[in-house]
C-alpha positions in Angstrom: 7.0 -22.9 54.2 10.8 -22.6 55.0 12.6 -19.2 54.4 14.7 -20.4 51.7 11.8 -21.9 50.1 9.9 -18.0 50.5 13.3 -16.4 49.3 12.8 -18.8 46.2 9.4 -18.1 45.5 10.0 -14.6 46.1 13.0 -14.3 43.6 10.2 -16.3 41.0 7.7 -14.0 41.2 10.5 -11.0 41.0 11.8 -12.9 38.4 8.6 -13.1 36.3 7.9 -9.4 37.1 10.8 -8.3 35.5 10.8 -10.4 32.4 6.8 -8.6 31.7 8.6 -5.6 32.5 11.6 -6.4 30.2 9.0 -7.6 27.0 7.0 -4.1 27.6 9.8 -2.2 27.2 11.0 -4.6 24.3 7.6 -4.3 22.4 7.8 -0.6 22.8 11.5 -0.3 21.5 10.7 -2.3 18.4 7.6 -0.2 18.1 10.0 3.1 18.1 12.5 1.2 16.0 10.1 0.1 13.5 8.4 3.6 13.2 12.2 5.0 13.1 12.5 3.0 10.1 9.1 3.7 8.4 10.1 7.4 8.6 13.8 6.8 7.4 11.8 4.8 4.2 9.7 7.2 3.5 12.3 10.2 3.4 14.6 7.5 1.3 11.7 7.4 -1.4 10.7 10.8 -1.0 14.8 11.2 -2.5 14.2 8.5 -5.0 11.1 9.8 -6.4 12.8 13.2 -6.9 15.7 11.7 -8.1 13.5 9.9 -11.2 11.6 12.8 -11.8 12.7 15.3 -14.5 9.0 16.8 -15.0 7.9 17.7 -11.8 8.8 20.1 -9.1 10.6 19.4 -5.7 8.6 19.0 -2.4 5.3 17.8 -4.4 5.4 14.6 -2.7 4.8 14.0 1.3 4.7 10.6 2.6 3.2 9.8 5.6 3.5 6.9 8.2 0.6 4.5 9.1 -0.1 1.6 11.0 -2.7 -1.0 10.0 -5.2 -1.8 12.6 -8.0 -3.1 10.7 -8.0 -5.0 7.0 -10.7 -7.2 5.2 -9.5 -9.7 2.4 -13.0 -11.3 1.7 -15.4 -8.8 1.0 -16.8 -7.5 -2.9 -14.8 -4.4 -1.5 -12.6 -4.7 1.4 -11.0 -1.5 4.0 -8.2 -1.1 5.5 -8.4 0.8 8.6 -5.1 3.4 9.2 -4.0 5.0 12.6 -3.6 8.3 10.8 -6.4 11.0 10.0 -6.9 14.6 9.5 -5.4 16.1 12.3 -2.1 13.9 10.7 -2.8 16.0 7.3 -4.5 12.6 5.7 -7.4 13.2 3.0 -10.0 11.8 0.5 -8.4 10.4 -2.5 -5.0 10.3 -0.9 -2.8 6.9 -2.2 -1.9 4.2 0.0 1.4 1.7 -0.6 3.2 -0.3 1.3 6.8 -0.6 1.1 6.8 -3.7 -1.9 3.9 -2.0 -3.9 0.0 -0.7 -4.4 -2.8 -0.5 -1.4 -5.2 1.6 -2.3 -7.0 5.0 -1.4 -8.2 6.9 1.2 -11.8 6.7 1.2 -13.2 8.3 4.9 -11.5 10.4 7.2 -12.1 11.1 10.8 -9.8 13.2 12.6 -7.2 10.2 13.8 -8.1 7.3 11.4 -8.9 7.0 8.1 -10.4 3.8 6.3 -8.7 2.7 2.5 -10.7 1.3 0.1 -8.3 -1.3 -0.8 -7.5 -2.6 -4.7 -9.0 -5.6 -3.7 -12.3 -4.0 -4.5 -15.1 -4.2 -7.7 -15.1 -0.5 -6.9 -11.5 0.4 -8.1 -9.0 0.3 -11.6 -5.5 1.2 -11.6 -3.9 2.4 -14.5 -0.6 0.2 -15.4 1.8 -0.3 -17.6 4.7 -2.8 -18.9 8.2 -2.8 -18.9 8.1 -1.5 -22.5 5.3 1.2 -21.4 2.1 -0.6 -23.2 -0.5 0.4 -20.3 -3.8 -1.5 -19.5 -6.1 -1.6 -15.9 -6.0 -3.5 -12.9 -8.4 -4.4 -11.3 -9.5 -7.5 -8.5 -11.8 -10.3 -9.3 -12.9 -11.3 -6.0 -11.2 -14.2 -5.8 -7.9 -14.4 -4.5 -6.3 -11.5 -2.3 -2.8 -11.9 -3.7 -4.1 -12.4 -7.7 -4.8 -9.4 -10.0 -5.9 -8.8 -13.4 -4.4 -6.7 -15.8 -6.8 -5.9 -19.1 -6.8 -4.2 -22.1 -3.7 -5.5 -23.7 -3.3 -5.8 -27.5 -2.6 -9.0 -28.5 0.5 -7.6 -30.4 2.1 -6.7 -26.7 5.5 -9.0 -26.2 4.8 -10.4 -22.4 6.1 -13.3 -20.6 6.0 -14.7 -17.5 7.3 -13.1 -14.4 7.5 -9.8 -16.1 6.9 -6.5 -13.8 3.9 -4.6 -14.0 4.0 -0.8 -12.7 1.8 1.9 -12.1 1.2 4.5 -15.1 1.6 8.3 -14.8 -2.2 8.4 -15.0 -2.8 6.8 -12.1 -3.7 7.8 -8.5 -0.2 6.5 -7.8 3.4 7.9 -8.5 4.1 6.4 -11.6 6.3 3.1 -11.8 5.5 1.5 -8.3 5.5 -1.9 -8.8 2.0 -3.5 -8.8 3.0 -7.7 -9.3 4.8 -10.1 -11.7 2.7 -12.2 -14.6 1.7 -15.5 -13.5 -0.4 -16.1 -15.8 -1.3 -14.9 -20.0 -5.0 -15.5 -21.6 -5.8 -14.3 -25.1 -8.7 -13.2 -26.5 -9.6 -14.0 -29.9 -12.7 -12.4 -30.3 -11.1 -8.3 -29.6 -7.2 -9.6 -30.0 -6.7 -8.6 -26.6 -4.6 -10.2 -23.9 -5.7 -10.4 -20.3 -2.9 -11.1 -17.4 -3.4 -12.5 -13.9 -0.6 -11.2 -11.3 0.9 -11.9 -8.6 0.2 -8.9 -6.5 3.5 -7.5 -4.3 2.0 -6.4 -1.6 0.7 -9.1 0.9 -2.5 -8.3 2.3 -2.4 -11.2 4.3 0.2 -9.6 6.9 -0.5 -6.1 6.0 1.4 -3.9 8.9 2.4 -0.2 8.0 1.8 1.7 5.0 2.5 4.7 3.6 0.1 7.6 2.9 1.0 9.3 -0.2 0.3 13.3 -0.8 0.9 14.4 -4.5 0.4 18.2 -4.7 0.4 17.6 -8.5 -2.2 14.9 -9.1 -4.3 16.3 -6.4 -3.8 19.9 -8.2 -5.0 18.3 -11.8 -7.6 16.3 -10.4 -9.6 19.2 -8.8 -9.0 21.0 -12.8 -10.5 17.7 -14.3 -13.4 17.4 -11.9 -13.9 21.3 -12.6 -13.6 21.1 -16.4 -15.9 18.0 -16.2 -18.7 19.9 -14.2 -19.3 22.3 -17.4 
């Protein structure tokens, strides 16, 4: 091999070093930038939330940070798996959105993951409501990841396509997070009800961070219910 030809290969292999080097440090930078932002969004709807809410006291929200590393789509009940856990202040019961709408709820902690039982699941309901504030359930027929249903509608309920659906203030959730739009509206004759599949907003295809949602308040009447309940 002549020198220049050595001085080429050399200056390759240099070259090829450096460019892993430079994609290493670029996939960490995003990383930091991407949890920079996460952070930013969560202390922007932290604002928002108290900013909407008239009722409640200040600081009873804390949103937390989370990175997806495992999610199911196909199962009866399907998990998400979060890089967060107790020693991050996550617990049982605690909500779980994304940034375009519902994920579902903390099921099992460990001390640095936790596992969500997600709404695509026969085990879960959400309470909902309309534009207009008419509120029915959600729940998941085990069909399609991205389609919901929304029940319990009276047949007197104006709804059209593409209308919003939110979350209600009795759900797990803060109230009016958006859940989907109506794709499609089935009536039923024999109880004058109406049923509604949605669109769900969150894609659980190309699930990626998520927030962990800690509500003093619900948290605080849910252990009164479960109390009262017990007697």
């Amino acid at each position: 091999m002549q020198g220049n030809d050595i001085v080429s290969s050399a200056n390759m292999v240099s070259g090829i070093i450096y460019k892993k080097q430079s994609d290493v440090v670029y996939y960490f930078g995003l990383r930091k930038m991407n949890d920079s932002l996460l952070n930013e969004n969560a202390r922007l709807r932290k604002e928002m939330d108290q900013i909407h809410s008239i009722d409640t006291l200040r600081d009873t929200l804390v949103y937390r940070t989370a990175k997806v590393i495992n999610n199911s789509t196909t199962s009866s009940d399907n998990y998400i798996t979060i890089d967060r856990g107790s020693k991050d202040g996550i617990t049982k019961g605690m909500a779980v959105i994304s940034g375009t709408g519902i994920v579902g709820r903390v099921e099992h902690v460990s001390a640095h993951f936790a596992s969500v039982l997600s709404i695509l699941s026969s085990k879960q309901t959400v309470s909902a409501k309309l534009k207009d504030g008419t509120t029915g359930y959600i729940k998941w027929e085990e069909k399609q990841p991205d389609v919901l249903i929304m029940t319990d509608l009276p047949q007197q309920a104006k709804i059209k396509k593409g209308d919003s659906v939110y979350t209600s203030v009795f759900s797990i959730f803060s109230p009016d997070i958006l859940i989907g739009t109506v794709l499609t509206i089935e009536t039923v004759k024999k109880n004058a009800m109406q049923i509604l599949h949605l669109q769900s907003s969150t894609n659980f295809h190309n699930l990626q961070y998520v927030y962990v949602i800690e509500n003093k308040m619900i948290m605080e009447r849910k252990q009164l219910e479960d109390s009262s309940a017990k007697k």
